[in-house]
C-alpha positions as a Markdown table, in Angstrom:
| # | Residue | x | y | z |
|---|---|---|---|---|
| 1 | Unk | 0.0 | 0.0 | 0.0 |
| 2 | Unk | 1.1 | 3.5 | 0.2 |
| 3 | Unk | 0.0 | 7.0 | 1.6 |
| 4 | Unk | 0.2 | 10.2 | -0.5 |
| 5 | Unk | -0.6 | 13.5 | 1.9 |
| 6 | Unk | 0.5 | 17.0 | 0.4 |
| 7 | Unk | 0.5 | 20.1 | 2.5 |
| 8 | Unk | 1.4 | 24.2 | 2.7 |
| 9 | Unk | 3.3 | 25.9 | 6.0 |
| 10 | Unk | 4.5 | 29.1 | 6.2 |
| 11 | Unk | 7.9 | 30.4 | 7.7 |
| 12 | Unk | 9.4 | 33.0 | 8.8 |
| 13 | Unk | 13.3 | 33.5 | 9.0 |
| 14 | Unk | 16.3 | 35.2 | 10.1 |
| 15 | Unk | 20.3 | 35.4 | 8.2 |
| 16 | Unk | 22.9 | 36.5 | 9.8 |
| 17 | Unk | 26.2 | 37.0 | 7.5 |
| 18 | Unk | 29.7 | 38.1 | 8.8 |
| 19 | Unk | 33.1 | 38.4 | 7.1 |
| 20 | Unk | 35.8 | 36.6 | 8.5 |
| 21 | Unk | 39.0 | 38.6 | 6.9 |
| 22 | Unk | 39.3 | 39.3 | 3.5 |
| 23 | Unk | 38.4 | 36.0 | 2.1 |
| 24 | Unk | 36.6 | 34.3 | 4.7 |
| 25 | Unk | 32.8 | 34.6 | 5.5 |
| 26 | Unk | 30.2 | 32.6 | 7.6 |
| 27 | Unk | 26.4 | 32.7 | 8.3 |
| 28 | Unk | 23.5 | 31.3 | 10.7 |
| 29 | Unk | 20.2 | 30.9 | 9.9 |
| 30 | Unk | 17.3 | 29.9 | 11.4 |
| 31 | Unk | 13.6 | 29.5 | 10.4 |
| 32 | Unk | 10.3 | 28.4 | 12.0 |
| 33 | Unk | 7.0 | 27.2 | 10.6 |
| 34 | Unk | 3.4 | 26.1 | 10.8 |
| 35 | Unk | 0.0 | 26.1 | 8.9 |
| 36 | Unk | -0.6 | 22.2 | 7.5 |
| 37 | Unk | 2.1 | 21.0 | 9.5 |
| 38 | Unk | 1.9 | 21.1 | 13.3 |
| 39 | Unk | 5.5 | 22.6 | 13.8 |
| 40 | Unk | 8.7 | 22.6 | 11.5 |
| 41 | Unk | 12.1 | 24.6 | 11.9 |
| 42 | Unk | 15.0 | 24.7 | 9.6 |
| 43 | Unk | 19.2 | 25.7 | 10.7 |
| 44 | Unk | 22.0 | 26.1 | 9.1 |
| 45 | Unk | 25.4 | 27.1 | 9.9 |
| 46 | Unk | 28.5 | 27.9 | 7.1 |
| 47 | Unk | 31.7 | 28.6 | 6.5 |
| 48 | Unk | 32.9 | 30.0 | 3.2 |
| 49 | Unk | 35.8 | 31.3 | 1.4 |
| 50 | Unk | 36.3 | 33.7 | -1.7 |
| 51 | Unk | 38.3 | 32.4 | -4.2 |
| 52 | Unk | 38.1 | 35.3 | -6.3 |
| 53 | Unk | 35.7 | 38.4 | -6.3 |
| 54 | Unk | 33.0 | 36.0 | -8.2 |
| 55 | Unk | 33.9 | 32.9 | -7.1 |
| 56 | Unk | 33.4 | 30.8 | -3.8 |
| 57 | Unk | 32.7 | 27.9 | -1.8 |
| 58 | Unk | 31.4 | 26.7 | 1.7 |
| 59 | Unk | 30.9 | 24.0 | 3.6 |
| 60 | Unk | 27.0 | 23.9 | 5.7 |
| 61 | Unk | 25.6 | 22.1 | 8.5 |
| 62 | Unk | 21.7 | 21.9 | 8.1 |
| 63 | Unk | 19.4 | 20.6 | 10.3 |
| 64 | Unk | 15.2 | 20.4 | 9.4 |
| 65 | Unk | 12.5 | 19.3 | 11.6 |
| 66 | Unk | 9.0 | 18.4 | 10.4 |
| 67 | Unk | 6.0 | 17.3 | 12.7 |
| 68 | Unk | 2.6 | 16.3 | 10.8 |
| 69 | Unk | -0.3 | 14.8 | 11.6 |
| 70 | Unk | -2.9 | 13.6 | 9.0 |
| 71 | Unk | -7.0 | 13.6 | 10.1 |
| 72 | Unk | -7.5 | 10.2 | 11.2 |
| 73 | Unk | -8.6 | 7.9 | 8.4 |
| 74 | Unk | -7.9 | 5.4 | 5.7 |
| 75 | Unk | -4.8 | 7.7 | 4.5 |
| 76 | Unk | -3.4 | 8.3 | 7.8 |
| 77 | Unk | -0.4 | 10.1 | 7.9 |
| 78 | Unk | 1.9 | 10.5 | 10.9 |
| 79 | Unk | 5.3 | 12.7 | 9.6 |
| 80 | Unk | 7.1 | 13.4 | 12.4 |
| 81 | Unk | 11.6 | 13.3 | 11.3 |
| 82 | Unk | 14.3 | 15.5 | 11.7 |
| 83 | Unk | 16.8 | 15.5 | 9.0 |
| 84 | Unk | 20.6 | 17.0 | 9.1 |
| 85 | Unk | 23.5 | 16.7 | 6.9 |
| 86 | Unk | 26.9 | 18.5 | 5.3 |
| 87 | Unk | 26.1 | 20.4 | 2.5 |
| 88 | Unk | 28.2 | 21.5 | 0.0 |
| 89 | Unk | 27.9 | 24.8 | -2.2 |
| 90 | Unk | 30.1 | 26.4 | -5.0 |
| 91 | Unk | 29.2 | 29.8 | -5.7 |
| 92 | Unk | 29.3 | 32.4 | -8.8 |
| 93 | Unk | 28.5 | 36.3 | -7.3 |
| 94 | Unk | 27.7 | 38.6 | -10.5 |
């Protein structure tokens, strides 16, 4: 058998970006949501560096949390999983 369940949240975010020297930079961000889900958040945290004044890379540590809760049925749907990883960006700045 299987399950499909679609739904729409909302969320509302904050960035913070710093420059670490000339070539390095970082940033935090954090956002929270809600609507058909019951509660989600989404982080992330990076590290960069500017090859060039176009050009750069970073390394990110991400981290999303989902909670859902289908109406109680046939299609029942309990969703409730957080997720984090390394992610991995290269970067062109025009």
């Amino acid at each position: 058998g299987s399950v499909s369940e679609g739904w729409f949240d909302v969320f509302l975010g904050a960035r913070y970006h710093t420059t670490l020297g000339t070539r390095w930079f970082s940033s935090v961000r954090g956002d929270i949501g809600a609507g058909g889900s019951d509660f989600a958040w989404f982080g992330q945290v990076d590290l960069g560096y500017k090859f060039s004044e176009h050009w750069g890379a970073a390394a990110a540590w991400r981290v999303l949390s989902l909670d859902y809760q289908g109406d109680e049925g046939a299609s029942y749907l309990r969703y409730d999983v957080t997720q984090s990883g390394l992610g991995l960006g290269l970067g062109y700045q025009f």
